[in-house]
C-alpha positions in Angstrom: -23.2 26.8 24.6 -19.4 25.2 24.2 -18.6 28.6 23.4 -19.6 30.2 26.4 -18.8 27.5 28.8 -15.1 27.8 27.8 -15.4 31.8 27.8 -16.7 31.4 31.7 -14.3 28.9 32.8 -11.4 31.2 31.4 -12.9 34.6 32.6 -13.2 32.9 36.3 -9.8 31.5 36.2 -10.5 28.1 36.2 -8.5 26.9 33.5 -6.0 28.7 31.0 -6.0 26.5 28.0 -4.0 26.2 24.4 -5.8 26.0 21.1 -5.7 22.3 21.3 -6.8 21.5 24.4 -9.7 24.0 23.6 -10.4 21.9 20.7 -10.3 18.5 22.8 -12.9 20.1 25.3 -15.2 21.5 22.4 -14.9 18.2 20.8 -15.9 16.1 24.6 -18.4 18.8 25.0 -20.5 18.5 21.6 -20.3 14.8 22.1 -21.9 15.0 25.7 -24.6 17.5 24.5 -25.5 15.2 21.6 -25.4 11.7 22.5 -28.2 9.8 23.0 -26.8 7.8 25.6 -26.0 8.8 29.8 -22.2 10.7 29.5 -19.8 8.8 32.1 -16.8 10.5 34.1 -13.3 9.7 32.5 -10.5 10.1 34.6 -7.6 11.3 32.7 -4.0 10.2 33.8 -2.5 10.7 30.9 -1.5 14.5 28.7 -2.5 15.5 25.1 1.5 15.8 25.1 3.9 13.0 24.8 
């Protein structure tokens, strides 16, 4: 499922991402598909890069 979401967000153009932000949306995606608990919205202001 993480696998094809990231395939169709790349084949449509919506994001171009490097292996490790990949990783960091594979890694926020399994956690929202498995938690027992609602998922909330983070806002991100920050980069994976400092």
């Amino acid at each position: 499922m993480v696998e094809m979401a990231l395939k169709h967000m790349e084949g449509n153009g919506v994001v171009q991402l490097d292996e490790e932000r990949k990783a960091a949306m594979v890694n926020n995606l399994l956690v929202a598909l498995v938690s027992e608990g609602e998922t909330h919205p983070v806002i991100n202001t920050g980069t994976l890069y400092t």
